[in-house]
N, C-alpha and C positions, 0 to 999 in steps of 0.2 A: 541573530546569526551566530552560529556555531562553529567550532572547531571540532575535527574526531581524532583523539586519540587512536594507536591502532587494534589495540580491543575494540575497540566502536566499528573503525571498518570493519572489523574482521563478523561482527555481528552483524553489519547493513550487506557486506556482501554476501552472507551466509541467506538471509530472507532475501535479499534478492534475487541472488542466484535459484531456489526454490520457486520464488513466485515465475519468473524464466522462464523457467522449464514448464513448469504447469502451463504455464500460457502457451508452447509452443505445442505443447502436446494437444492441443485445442486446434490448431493450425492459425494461428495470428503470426502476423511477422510485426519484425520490429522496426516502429519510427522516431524520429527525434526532431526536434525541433526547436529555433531561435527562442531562447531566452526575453527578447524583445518583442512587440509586436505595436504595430501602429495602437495608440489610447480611443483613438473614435472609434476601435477594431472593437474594443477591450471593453469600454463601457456600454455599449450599443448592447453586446451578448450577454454580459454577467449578470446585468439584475440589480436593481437598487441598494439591497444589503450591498452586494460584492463590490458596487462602483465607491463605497465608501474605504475600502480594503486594500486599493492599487496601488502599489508604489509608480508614481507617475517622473518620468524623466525629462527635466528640464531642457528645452529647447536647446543647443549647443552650438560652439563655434565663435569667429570674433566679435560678429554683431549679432549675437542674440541672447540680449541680456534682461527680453520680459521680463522673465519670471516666468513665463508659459511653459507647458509640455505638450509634445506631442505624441510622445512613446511612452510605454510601461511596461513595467514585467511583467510574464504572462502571470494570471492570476489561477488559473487549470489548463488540464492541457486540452479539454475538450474543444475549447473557441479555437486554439493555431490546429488541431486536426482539422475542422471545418473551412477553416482559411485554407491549409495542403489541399484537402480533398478540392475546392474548385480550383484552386492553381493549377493540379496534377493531374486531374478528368482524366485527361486522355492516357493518361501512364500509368493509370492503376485500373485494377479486372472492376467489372460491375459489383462484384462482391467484394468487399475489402474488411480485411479481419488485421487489424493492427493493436498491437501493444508498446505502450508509449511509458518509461521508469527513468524520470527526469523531476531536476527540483521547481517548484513554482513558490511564489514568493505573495505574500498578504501582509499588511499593514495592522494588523491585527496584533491584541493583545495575550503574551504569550502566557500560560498555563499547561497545565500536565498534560503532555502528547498534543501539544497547541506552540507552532512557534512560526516566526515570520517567515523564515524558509525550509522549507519540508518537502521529501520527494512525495511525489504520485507516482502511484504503479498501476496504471490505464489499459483495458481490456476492452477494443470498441469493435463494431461491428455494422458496414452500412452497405446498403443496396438491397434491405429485405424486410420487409413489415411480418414475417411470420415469426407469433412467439416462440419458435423454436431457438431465437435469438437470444432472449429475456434466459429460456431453460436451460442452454450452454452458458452463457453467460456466466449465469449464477453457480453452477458445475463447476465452472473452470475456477472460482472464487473458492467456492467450496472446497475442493479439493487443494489448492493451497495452502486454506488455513488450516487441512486436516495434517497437513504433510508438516508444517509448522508446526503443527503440536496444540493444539488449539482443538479442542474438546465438548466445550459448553456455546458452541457460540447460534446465533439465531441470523435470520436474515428474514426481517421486518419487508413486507412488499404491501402496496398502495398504487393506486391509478390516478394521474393529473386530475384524466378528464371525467373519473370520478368525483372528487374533490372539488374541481369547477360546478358539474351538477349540485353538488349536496351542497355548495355557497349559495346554489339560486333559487333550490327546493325552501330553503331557510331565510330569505331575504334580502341576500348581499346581492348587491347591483354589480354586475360586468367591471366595472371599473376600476371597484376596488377589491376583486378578486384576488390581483397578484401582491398586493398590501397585506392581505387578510393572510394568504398563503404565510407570506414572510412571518407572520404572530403567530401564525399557528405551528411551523418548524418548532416554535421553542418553546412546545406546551411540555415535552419533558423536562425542559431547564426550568422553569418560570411557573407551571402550574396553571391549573383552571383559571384560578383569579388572575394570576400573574396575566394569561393570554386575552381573558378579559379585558381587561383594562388597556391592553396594546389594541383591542379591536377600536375601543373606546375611541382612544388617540389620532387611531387611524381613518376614521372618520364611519365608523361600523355600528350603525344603531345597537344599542344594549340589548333589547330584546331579541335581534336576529342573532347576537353573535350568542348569548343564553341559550337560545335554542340549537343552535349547530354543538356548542361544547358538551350540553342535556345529550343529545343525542350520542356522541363521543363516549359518552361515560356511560349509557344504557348499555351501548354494543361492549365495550371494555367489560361492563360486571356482566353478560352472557355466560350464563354455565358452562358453557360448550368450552370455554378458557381458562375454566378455575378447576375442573373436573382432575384428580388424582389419574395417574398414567393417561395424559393426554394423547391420542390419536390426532397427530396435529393435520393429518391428510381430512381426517374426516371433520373436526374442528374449523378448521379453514373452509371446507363449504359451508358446514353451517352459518358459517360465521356471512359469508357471502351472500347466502340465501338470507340471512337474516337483516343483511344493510338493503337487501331489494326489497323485502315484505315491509321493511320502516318507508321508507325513503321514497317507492314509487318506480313505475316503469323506463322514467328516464335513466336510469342507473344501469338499465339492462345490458348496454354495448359494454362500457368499461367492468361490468362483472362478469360478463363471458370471458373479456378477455384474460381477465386473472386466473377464472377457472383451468383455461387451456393454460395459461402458463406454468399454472399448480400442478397440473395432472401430467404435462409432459416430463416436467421435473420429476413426475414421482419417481421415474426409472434408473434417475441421475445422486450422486451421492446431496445432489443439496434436498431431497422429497425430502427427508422431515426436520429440514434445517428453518423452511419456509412460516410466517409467519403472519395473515394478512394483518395488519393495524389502519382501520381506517383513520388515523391520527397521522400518519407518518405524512409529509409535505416537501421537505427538500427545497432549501430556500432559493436556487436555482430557479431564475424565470424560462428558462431555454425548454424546461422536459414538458413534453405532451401525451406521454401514456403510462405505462408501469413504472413506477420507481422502486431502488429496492435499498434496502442499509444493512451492514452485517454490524452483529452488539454483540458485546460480551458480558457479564453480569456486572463485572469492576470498571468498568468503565463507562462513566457518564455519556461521552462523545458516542461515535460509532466510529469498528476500524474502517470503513469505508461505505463508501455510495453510488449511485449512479441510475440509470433508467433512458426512458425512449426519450430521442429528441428527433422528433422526423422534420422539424422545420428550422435547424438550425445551418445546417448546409445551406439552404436553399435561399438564406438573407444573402450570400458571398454568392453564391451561382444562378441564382435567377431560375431555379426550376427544384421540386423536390427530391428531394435527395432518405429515403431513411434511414434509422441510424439509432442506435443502442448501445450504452456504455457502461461499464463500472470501475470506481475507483480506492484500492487501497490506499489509504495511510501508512508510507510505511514507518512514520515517526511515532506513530499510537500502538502499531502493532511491535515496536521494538519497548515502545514503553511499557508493556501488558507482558511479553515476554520476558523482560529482565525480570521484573517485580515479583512475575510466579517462577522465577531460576529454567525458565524453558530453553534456555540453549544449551547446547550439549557440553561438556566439560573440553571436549578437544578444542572449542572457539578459545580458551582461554588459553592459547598457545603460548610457543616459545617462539624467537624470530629464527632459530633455527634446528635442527634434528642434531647437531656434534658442529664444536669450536673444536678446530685445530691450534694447537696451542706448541710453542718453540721455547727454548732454552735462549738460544743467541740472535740476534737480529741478522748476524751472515747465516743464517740459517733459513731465512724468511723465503726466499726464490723453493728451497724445498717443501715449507709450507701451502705455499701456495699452489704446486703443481700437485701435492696429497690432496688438498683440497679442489682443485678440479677434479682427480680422478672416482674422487667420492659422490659430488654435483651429479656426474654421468651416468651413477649406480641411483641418481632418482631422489639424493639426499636433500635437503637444503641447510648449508654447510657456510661458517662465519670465520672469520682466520683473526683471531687475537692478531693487532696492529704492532703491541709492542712486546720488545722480549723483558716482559718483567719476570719477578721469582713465581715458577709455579705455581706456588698456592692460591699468588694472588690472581691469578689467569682462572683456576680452575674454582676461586668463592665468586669470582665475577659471572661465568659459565653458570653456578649454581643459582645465583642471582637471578641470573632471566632465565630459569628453569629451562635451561639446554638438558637435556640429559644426558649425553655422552660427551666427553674432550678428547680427539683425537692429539696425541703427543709425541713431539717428534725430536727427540736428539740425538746427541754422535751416533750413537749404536744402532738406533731405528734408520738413521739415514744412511750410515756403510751398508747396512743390512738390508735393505729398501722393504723395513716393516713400519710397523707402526702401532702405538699401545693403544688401545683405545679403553679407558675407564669411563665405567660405569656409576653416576654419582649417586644415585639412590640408594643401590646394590652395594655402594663399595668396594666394587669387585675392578681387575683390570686385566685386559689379556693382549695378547702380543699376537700379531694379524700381518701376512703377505701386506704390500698397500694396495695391491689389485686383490686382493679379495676383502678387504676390510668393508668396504661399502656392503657388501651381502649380511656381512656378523652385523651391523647395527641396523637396517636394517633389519631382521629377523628379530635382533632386541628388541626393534620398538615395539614390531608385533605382540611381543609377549611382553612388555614392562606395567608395573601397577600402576 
């Protein structure tokens, strides 16, 4: 758990305020939701890695002193969207385009752009199995991180129920599908052998899991991915066409589907951001059709994830419901920004535009009425508390890099002006107090 300094805010509301907007220009509204959620909610949906990861809340009150819980933090925000959507049926349209930029909280141990409590910045969409969902989706993703500033980055996409196939084309038994899943998310942490030996563990005969990673790494060394100035549109089919000619005809649903999702996208800023990996997995038990992850080269992690979950509604409401989501980091994507200096020099503000600054403290009531009159010219305006000597008002001013100190004594107040100096400039000029707000103002416009 962290504290933010107001540089950090001023950096979290900068990306969030962006991701926002993008989202809204998508047409998603925005939802929130309890911090709490019942734990039989919480572990039912997340999936065996995640139920290890909950911070779970001990039963409360005067008699209940088990040691039981029965609530936790939410662990993402996708399971309480799924919980709202059957609460709220009746009060939301059959199409629901919602974005959700709330903290969630993991038990997990913390590392670079990895910490127990982290916001989500959730982009979901339910009531429609057409990929044209998966190809705004990924658009609206896109287009944030471009706006961000973000340059190099890829968005890795994969099909569940591909993935289910290619476990049964190779040997692995229904069972331990969603096991296998889970080892195989972490074959870029952990490697071949590393995924190996968790197949091992997990109870995955050594020959079949040989053969499904063999296979992995055929389609991985495919020309069509190493080729100089890749064509990743045309890449990507081949690449598709290439896991169906290995693999067999039961593949054929979940690679159409990816085609349409590739080709719809191509019209959208994310066509050649896209990237099929048939490696990619998502330790999520909840997704059942395209998943997708946005990477950056510096970072191990991804800034985010997300993909189709048409059945996850449907455990809370008792009927299908489907449903498509993705989710930023916004603590990986502020870690990846600072590191490459991607925020603009104005985040490094001052807490105000010009301190008004006095000689005498019976002078203060006239401080304070300059400085409303300035406020209303659109300033953001701090009034020195005590009448200390000058200098020291206007090194404190320089301190927290204010740039300008408005100054206010005998003579500015009979005269109802006011000096305003310029501390970079060195300069100082003498100003109406109703027009003083306009001259700084127009300074700021123009200062180095």
């Amino acid at each position: 758990m962290r504290d933010f300094l107001p540089e950090d805010v001023r950096r979290r509301e900068f990306v969030i305020g962006i991701i926002k907007r993008v989202y809204e220009r998508y047409g998603f509204e925005p939802l929130e939701t309890a911090a709490v959620e019942n734990l039989d909610t919480l572990m039912e949906k997340a999936g065996e890695e995640s139920n290890q990861l909950i911070f779970k809340i001990l039963k409360r009150g005067e008699h209940e002193a088990s040691g039981q819980a029965d609530l936790g933090l939410r662990y993402d925000l996708t399971v309480p969207l799924a919980r709202v959507i059957a609460h709220h049926q009746a009060k939301l349209p059959r199409l629901f385009k919602r974005y959700q930029i709330q903290p969630v909280w993991r038990a997990d141990r913390p590392g670079r752009g990895r910490f127990r409590e982290f916001y989500q910045c959730d982009v979901d969409s339910l009531g429609s199995t057409s990929p044209v969902i998966e190809a705004e989706i990924c658009a609206a993703l896109s287009d944030a991180l471009t706006e961000l500033g973000f340059t190099d980055f890829t968005i890795r996409i994969n099909h569940r129920e591909l993935l289910a196939r290619l476990l049964t084309v190779f040997g692995i038994p229904p069972e331990l599908h969603g096991s296998a899943l889970v080892a195989l998310d972490k074959l870029d942490k952990i490697g071949a052998e590393g995924v190996e030996k968790e197949f091992v563990e997990r109870g995955v005969e050594l020959k079949a899991g040989q053969l499904l990673l063999g296979y992995f790494e055929e389609l991985r060394k495919a020309p069509f991915w190493s080729a100089p100035n890749t064509d990743w549109q045309k890449a990507n089919r081949e690449a598709l066409d290439f896991a169906l000619e290995r693999a067999g005809d039961s593949l054929r649903g979940p690679i159409i589907n990816l085609q349409e999702i590739i080709s719809l996208a191509a019209v959208t800023s994310a066509g050649q951001r896209f990237r099929f990996d048939p490696t990619l997995a998502r330790g999520l038990s909840y997704y059942t059709g395209a998943i997708m992850e946005a990477n950056v080269p510096d970072l191990a992690g991804s800034l985010g994830g997300g993909g189709r979950y048409d059945n996850l509604v449907g455990m809370f409401l008792g009927q299908s419901v489907p449903a498509c989501g993705f989710s930023l980091g916004l603590e990986r994507i502020l870690v990846v920004m600072g590191e490459r200096n991607m925020f603009p020099p104005s985040l490094a503000t001052t807490p105000a535009d010009v301190m008004v600054a006095v000689f005498d403290a019976k002078d203060t009531p006239h401080a304070l009425r300059v400085a409303q009159t300035l406020r209303a010219s659109g300033l953001r305006v701090m009034v020195y508390p005590d009448a200390d000597k000058i200098g020291k008002q206007i090194k404190y001013a320089d301190s927290q890099r204010i740039p300008f100190v408005a100054i206010l004594g005998g003579d500015e107040i009979a005269n109802g002006t006011v000096t305003v100096k310029h501390l970079a400039a060195q300069t100082q000029t003498t100003y109406d107090q109703a027009a003083a707000g306009a001259a700084i103002l127009e300074g700021l416009k123009h200062r180095g």
